[in-house]
Rosetta silent file (secondary structure, phi, psi, omega in degrees, C-alpha in Angstrom):
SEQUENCE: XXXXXXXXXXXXXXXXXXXXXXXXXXXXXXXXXXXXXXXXXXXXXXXXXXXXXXXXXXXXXXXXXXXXXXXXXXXXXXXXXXXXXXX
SCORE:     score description
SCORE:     0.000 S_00000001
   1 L     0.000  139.889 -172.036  103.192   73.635   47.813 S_00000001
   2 E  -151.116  108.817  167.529  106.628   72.655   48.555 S_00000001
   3 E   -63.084  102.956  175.173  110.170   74.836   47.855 S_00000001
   4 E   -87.581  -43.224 -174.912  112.240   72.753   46.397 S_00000001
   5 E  -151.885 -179.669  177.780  115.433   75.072   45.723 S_00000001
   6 E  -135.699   74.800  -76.319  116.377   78.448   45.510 S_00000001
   7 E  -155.960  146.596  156.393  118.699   78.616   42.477 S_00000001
   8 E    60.541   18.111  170.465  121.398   81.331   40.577 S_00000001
   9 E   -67.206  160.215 -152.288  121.573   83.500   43.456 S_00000001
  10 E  -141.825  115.814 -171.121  123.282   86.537   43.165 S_00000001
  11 E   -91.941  124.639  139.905  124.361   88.717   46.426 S_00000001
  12 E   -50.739  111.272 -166.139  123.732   92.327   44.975 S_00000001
  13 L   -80.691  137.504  174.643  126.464   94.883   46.325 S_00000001
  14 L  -163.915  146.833 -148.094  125.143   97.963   48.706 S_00000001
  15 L   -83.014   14.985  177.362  126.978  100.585   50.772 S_00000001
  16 L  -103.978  107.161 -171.984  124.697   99.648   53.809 S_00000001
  17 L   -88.508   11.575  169.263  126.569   97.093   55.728 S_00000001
  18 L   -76.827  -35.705 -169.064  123.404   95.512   57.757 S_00000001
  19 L   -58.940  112.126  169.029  121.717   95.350   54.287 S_00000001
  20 E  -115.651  140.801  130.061  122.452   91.673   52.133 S_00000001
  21 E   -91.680  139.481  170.295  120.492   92.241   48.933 S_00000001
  22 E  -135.594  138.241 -173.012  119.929   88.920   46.629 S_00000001
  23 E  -124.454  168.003 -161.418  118.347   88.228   43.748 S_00000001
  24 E  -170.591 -173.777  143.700  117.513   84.647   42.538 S_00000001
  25 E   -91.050   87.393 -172.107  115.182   81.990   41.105 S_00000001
  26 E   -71.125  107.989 -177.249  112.479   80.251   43.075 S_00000001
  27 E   -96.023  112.063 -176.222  111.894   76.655   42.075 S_00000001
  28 E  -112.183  146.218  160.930  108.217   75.647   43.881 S_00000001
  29 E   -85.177  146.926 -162.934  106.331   72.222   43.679 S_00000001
  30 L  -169.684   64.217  167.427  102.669   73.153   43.092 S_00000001
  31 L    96.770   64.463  177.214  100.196   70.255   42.447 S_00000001
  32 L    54.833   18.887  164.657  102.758   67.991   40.820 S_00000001
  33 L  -140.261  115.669 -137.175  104.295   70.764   38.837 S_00000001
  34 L   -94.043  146.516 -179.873  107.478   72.283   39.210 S_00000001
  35 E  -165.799  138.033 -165.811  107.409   76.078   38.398 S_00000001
  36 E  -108.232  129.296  166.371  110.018   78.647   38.426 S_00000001
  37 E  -140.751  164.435  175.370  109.964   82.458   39.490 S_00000001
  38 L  -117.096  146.232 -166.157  112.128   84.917   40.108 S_00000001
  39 E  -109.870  128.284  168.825  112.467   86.601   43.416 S_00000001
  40 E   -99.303  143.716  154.449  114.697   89.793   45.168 S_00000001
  41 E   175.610  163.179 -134.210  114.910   89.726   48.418 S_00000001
  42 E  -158.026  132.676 -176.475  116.881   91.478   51.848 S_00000001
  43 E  -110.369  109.885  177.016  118.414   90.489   54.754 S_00000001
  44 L  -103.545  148.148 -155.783  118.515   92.928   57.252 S_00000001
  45 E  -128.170  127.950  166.577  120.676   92.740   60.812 S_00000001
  46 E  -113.736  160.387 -155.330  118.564   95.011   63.185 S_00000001
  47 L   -63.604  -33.658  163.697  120.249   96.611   66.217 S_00000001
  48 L   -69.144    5.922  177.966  118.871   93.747   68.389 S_00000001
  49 L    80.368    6.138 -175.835  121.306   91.166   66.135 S_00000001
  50 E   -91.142  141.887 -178.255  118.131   89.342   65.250 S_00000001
  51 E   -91.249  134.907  169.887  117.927   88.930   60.915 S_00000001
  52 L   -77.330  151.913  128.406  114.799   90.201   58.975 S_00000001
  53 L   -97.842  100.750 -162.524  113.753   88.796   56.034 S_00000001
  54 E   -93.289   87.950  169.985  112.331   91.150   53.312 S_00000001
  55 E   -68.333   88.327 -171.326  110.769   89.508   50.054 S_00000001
  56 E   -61.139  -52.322 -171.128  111.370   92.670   47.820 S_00000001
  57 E  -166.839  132.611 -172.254  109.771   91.012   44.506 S_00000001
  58 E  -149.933  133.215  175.379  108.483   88.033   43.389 S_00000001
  59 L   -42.816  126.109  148.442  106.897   86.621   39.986 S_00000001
  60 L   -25.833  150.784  176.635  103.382   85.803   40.651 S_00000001
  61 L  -155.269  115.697  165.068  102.596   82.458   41.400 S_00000001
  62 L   -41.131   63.380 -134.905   99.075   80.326   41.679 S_00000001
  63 L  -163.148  153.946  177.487   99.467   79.876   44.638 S_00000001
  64 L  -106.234  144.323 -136.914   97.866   82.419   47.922 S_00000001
  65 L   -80.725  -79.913  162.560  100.574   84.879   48.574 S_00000001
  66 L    19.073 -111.464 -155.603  100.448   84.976   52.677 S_00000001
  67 H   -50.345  -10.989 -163.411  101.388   81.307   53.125 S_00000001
  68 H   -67.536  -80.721 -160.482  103.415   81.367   49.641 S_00000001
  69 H   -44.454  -88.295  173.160  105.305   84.695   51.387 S_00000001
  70 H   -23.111  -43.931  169.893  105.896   82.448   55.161 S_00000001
  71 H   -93.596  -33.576  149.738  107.556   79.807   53.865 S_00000001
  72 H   -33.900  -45.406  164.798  109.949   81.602   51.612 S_00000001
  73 H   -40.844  -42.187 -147.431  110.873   83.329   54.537 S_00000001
  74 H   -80.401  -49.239 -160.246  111.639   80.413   56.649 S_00000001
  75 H   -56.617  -41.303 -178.153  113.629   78.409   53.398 S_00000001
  76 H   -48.654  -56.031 -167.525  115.853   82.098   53.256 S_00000001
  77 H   -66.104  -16.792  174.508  116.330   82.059   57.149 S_00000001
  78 H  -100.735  -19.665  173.299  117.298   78.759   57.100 S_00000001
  79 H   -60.654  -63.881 -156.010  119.845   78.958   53.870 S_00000001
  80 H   -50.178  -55.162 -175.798  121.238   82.192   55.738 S_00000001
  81 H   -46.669  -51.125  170.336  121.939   80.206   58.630 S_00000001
  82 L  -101.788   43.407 -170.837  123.795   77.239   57.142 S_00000001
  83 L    34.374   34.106  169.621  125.638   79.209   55.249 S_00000001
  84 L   -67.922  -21.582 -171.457  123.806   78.594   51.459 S_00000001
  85 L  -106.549  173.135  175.155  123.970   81.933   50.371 S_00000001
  86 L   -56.842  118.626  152.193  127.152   84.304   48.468 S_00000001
  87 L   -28.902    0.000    0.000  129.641   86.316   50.810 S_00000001
């Protein structure tokens, strides 16, 4: 399994300013086959300044959700970080 992109994201507006909601398209490699789903998911700034990641909803995928779930995380936390995602 390999996350190739994260695609069409869309920062969702919300009257919580720690709160980034996004919604998007997850493009995964999966045995030599590219497959797309789409995913929500929230970035939260907790009172120690460290960022959460929250995977809100995601298409099933053939794939076992735990490690699936772990690396999504990481590709968001690292997008947030180099600035990849919408203002």
């Amino acid at each position: 399994m390999k996350i190739l992109e994260i695609k069409n994201i869309v920062r969702k507006d919300v009257p919580i300013y720690y709160r980034r909601l996004f919604s998007g398209t997850l493009v995964l490699e999966l045995v030599n086959k590219t497959h797309e789903s789409k995913i929500d998911f929230t970035i939260e700034t907790k009172p120690t300044g460290i960022n959460e990641v929250i995977v809100n909803n995601m298409e099933p995928v053939d794939y076992p959700l735990l490690p699936l779930t772990r690396e999504v995380k990481k590709y968001i936390s690292l997008l947030d970080e180099n600035g990849g995602l919408p203002a």
